[in-house]
C-alpha positions in Angstrom: -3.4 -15.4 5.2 -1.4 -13.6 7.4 -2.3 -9.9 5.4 -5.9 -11.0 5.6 -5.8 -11.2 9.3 -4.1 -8.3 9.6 -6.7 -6.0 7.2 -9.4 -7.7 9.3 -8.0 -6.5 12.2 -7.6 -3.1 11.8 -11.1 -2.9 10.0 -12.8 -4.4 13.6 -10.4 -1.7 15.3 -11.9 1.2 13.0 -15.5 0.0 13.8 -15.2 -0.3 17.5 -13.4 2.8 18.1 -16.7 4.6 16.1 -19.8 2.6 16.9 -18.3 3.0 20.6 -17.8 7.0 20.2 -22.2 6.7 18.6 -22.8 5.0 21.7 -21.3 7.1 24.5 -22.3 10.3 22.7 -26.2 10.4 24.6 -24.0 9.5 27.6 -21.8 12.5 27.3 -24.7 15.1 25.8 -26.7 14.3 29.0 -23.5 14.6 31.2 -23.0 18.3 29.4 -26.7 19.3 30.1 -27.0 18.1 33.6 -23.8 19.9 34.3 -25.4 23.2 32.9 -28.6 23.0 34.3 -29.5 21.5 37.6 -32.9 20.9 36.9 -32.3 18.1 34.3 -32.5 14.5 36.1 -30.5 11.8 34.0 -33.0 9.1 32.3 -31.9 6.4 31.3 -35.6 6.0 29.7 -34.2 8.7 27.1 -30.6 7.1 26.6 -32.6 3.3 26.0 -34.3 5.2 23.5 -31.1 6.7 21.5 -29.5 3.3 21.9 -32.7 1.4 20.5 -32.6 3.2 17.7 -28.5 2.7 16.9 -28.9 -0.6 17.7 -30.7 -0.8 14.4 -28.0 1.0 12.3 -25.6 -1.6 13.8 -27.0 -4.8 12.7 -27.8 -3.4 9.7 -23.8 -2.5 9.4 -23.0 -6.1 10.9 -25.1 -7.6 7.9 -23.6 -5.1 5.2 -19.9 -5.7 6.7 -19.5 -9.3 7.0 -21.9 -10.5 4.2 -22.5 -7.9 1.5 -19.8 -5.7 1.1 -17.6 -8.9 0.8 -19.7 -9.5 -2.6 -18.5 -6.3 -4.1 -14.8 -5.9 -2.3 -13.8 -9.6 -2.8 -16.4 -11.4 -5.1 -17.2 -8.8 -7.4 -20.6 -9.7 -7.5 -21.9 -6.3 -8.0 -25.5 -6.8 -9.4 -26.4 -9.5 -6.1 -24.6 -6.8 -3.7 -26.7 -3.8 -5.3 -29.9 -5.8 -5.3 -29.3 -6.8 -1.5 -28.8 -3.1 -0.5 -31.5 -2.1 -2.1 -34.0 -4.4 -0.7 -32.0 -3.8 2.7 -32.8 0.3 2.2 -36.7 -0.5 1.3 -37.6 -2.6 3.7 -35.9 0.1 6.5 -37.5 3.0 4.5 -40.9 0.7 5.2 -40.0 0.3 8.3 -39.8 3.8 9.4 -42.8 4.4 7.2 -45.0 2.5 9.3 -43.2 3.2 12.8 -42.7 7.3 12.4 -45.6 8.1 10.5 -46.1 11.9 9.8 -49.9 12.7 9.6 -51.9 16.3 8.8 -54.8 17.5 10.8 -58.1 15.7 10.1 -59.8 17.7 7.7 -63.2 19.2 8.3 -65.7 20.2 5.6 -66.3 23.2 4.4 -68.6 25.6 6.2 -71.5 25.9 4.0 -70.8 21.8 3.9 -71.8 21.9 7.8 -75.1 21.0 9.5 -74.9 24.9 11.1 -75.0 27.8 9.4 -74.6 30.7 11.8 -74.6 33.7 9.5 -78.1 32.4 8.3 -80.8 34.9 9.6 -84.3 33.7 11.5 -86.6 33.9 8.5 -84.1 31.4 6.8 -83.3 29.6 9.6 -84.9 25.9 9.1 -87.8 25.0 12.6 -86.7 22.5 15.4 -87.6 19.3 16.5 -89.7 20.6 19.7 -91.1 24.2 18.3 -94.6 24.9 17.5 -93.9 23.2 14.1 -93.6 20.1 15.2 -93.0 18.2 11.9 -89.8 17.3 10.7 -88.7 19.1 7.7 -89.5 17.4 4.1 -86.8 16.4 2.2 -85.1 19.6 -0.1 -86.9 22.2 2.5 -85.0 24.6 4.1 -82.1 23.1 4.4 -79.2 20.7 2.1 -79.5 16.8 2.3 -76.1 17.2 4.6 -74.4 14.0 4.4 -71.5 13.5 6.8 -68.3 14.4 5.9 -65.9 11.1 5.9 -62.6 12.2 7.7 -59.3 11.4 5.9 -56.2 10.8 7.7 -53.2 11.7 5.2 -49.7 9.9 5.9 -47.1 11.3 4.0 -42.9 10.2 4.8 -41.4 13.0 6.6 -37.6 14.8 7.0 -37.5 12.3 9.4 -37.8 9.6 8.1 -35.9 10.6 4.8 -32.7 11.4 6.8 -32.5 8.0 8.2 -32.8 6.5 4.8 -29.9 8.7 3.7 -27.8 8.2 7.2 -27.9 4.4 6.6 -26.9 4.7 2.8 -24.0 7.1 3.6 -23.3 4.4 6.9 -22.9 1.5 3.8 -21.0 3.7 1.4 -18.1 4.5 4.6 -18.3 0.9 5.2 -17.1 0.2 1.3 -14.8 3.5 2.0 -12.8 1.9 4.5 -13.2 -1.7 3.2 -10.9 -0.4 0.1 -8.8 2.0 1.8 -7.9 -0.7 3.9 -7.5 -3.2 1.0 -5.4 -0.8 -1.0 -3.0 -0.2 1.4 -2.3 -3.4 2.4 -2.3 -4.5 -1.3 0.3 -1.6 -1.9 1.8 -3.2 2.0 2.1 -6.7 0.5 3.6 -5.1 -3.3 6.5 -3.7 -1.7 7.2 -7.0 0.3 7.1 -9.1 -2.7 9.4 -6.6 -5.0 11.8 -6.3 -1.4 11.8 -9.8 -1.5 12.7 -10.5 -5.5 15.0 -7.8 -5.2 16.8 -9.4 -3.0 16.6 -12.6 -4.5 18.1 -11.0 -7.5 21.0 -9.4 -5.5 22.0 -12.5 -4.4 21.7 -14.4 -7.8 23.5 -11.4 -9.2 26.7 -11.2 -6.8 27.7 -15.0 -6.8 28.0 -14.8 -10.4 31.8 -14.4 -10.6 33.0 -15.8 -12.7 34.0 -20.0 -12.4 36.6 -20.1 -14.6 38.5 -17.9 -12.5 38.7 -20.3 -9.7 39.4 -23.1 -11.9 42.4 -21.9 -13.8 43.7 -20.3 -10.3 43.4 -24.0 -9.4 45.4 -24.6 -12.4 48.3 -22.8 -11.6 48.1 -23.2 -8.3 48.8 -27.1 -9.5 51.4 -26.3 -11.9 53.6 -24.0 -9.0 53.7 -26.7 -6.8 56.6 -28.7 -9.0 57.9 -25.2 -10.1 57.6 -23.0 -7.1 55.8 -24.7 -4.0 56.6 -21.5 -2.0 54.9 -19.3 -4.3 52.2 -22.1 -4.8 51.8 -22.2 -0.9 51.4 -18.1 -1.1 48.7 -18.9 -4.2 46.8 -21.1 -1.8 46.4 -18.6 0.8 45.3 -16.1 -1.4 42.9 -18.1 -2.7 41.2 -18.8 0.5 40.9 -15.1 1.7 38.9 -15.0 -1.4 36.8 -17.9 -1.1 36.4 -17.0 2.8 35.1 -13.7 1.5 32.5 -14.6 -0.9 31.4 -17.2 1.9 31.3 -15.1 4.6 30.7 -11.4 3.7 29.1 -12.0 0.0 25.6 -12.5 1.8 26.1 -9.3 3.2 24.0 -5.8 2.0 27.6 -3.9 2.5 30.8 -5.1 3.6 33.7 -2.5 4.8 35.7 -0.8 2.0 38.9 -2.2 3.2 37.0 -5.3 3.0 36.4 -4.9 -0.5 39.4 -3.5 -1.8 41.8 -6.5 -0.3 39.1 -8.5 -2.0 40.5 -6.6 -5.4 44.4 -7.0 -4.6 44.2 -10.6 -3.7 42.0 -11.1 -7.4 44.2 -9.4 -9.4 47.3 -10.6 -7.7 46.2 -14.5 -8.4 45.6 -13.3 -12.1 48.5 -11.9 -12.7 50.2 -15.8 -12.3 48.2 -16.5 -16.1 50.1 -13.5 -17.6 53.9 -12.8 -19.3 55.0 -9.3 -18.5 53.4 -8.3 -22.1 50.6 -7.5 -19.4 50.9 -4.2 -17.5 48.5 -4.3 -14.7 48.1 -1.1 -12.4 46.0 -1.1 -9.5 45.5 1.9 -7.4 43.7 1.7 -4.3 43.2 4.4 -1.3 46.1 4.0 1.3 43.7 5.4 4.0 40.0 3.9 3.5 36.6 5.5 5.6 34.7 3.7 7.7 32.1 3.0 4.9 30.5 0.4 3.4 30.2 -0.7 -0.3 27.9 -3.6 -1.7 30.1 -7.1 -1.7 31.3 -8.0 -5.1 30.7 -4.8 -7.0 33.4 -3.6 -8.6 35.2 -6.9 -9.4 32.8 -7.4 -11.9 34.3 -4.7 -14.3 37.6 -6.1 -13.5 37.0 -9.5 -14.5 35.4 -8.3 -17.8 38.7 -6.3 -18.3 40.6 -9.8 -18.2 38.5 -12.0 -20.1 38.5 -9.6 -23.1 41.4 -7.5 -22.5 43.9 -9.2 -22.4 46.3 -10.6 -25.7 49.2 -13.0 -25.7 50.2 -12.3 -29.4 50.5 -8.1 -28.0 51.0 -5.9 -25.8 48.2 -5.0 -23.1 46.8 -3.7 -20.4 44.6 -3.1 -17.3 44.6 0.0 -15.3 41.9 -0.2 -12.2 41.8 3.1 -9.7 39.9 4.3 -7.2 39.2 7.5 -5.5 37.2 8.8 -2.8 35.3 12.2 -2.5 35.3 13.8 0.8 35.9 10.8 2.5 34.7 12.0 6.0 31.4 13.2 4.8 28.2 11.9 5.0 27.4 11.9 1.7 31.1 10.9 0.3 31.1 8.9 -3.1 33.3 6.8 -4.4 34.8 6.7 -8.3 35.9 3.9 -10.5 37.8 3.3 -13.6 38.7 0.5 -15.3 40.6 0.9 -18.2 42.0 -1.8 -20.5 43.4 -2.6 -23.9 41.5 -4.7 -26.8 42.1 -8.0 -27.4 41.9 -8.9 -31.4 40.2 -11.8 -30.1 38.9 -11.8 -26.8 38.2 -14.8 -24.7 34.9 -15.7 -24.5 34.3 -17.7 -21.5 31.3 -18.1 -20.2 29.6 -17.7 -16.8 31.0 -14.3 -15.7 28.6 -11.1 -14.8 27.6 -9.7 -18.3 27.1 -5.4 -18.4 23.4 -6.1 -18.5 23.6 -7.8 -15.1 26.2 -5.1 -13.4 23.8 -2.5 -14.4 21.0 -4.5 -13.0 22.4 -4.9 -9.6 23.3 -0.9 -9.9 19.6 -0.4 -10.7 18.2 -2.7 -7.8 20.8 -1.0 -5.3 20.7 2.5 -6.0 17.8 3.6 -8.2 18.7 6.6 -10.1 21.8 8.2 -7.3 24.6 6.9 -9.7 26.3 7.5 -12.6 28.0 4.4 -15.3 29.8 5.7 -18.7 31.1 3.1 -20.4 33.3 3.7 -23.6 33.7 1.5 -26.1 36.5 3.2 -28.4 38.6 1.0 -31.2 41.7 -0.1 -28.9 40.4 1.2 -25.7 37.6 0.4 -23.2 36.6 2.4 -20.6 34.5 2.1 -17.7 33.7 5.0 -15.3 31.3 4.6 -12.5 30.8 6.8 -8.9 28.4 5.8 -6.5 27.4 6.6 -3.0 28.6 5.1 0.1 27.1 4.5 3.4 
């Protein structure tokens, strides 16, 4: 309703602005000419006239506007809208036929058809009424059995006439013009707010998807260090709630500071790290120093929580190697690179619940079109995850 209104309104804006420039233009011609030539008086006989006559354009383009072109535009009722304009244009073409005739000279006879003949000479010359002859001439004597020619008055539709036909069928076709232009760009108006809208639904469906489990078995061991180590547990806790406070509080977020994010990242893989022996090397390197940028909430933790659930073996050896570097970190257009390495379990948890590939490169999709770049390589014992991406 509300895009409706809006297309209406700027339609009524259009027309106004132009029917009001039609009708100020006798106005402003007559101010020009009185101006250049003080013997022009202003009429307003002469502007009545001009005005008459648009008057008759508009309520033709008040009836075409609010009841026909709505046929075509929103009803696509094409053959009633094309038989109403054409009965519209023929009746206004009849109108102006009868109104602003254009007629030729009466016609007179020929001369030899005439009653006088002038070049005739005396001897030829039939007697008048009045002479010494007195008699009236017979029939067939000296003259043709003239009968009156019957003047004919010829109407014929004139330039005139034919260029107000064509002004009001170019008037309805610039009515349609607008009608669509205005329709299409709202349309294209309302588009982009409905895919801004499900893009943003899907961003946040996509970024609370970490993974359940997690918080459940950090629950776990939070439960089982509290008989074994209640200071540790204690520290567990706490780390546990910066992360929960995090997704809370900053997940809802478009970007969150990359300090932000990165302690995000320690305090995950520090809480993991309780599940596993020291058959598990886990290296994290993080930029010391971090920019004042931003980075989407949530987006690289994804790749490290897929590096635990199938990375990770507790028959052998593994590991996880997650670093991070930053390319001219004071520039405006700085990026930031990602890799996530980690060894291959022979048979990899498979928990469900987490952020799947598909999804991660969904959300990198939604976020930053085509301006990133995601190798991911899947070798026998190794798997590899590269990504780079802008920050802002």
């Amino acid at each position: 309703m509300y895009w409706m209104k809006n297309q209406s309104r700027q339609e009524n804006v259009i027309y106004l602005a132009v029917w009001g420039i039609l009708f100020l233009a006798p106005l402003l011609s007559y101010y020009v000419r009185t101006a250049n030539d003080a013997t022009i008086s202003f009429d307003w006989t002469e502007i009545m006239m001009v005005w008459q006559h648009f008057s008759l354009y508009l309520l033709l383009f008040v009836i075409h506007n609010f009841l026909l072109a709505p046929l075509l535009i929103h009803q696509h009722k094409r053959l009633l809208y094309f038989s109403a304009v054409a009965v519209i244009v023929v009746g206004f073409a009849t109108w102006q036929f009868t109104h602003h005739p254009r007629r030729f000279h009466d016609r007179k006879p020929p001369m030899e058809m005439r009653g006088d003949h002038p070049m005739m000479d005396e001897e030829h010359r039939p007697p008048q009424f009045g002479g010494s002859d007195d008699m009236p001439p017979k029939p067939h004597e000296g003259r043709h059995d003239f009968k009156p020619h019957k003047q004919q008055r010829h109407v014929m539709m004139g330039e005139r006439e034919i260029a107000a036909v064509i002004v009001l069928v170019l008037m309805f076709a610039a009515n349609l013009g607008i009608k669509n232009y205005i329709r299409t760009r709202s349309d294209h108006k309302r588009l982009l707010a409905l895919e801004k809208e499900n893009l943003e639904q899907q961003l946040e469906y996509l970024k609370y998807q970490i993974n359940p489990h997690f918080f459940m078995n950090t629950l776990n061991n939070i439960h089982a260090l509290v008989d074994i180590d209640p200071e540790k547990a204690k520290d567990t806790i706490l780390e546990l709630s910066k992360m929960m406070r995090f997704v809370l509080y900053e997940g809802d977020k478009k970007g969150v500071p990359l300090s932000r994010e990165f302690d995000f990242i320690r305090n995950y893989i520090t809480l993991m790290k309780l599940r596993y022996t020291d058959k598990v090397s886990i290296v994290i390197d993080l930029p010391a120093e971090v920019p004042d940028k931003q980075i989407p909430p949530l987006m690289l933790i994804t790749f490290i929580e897929n590096a635990f659930k199938h990375g990770i073996s507790y028959q052998h050896e593994s590991f996880i190697d997650v670093r991070v570097t930053l390319s001219d970190p004071s520039a405006p257009a700085s990026r930031l690179s990602f890799t996530c390495r980690n060894s291959k379990a022979d048979k990899p948890n498979e928990e469900k619940g987490g952020v799947g590939l598909k999804n991660v490169k969904q959300r990198l999709n939604l976020l930053y079109d085509n301006n990133y770049t995601l190798n991911i390589k899947d070798e026998t014992a190794v798997y590899n995850v590269e990504l780079t991406i802008p920050l802002t």
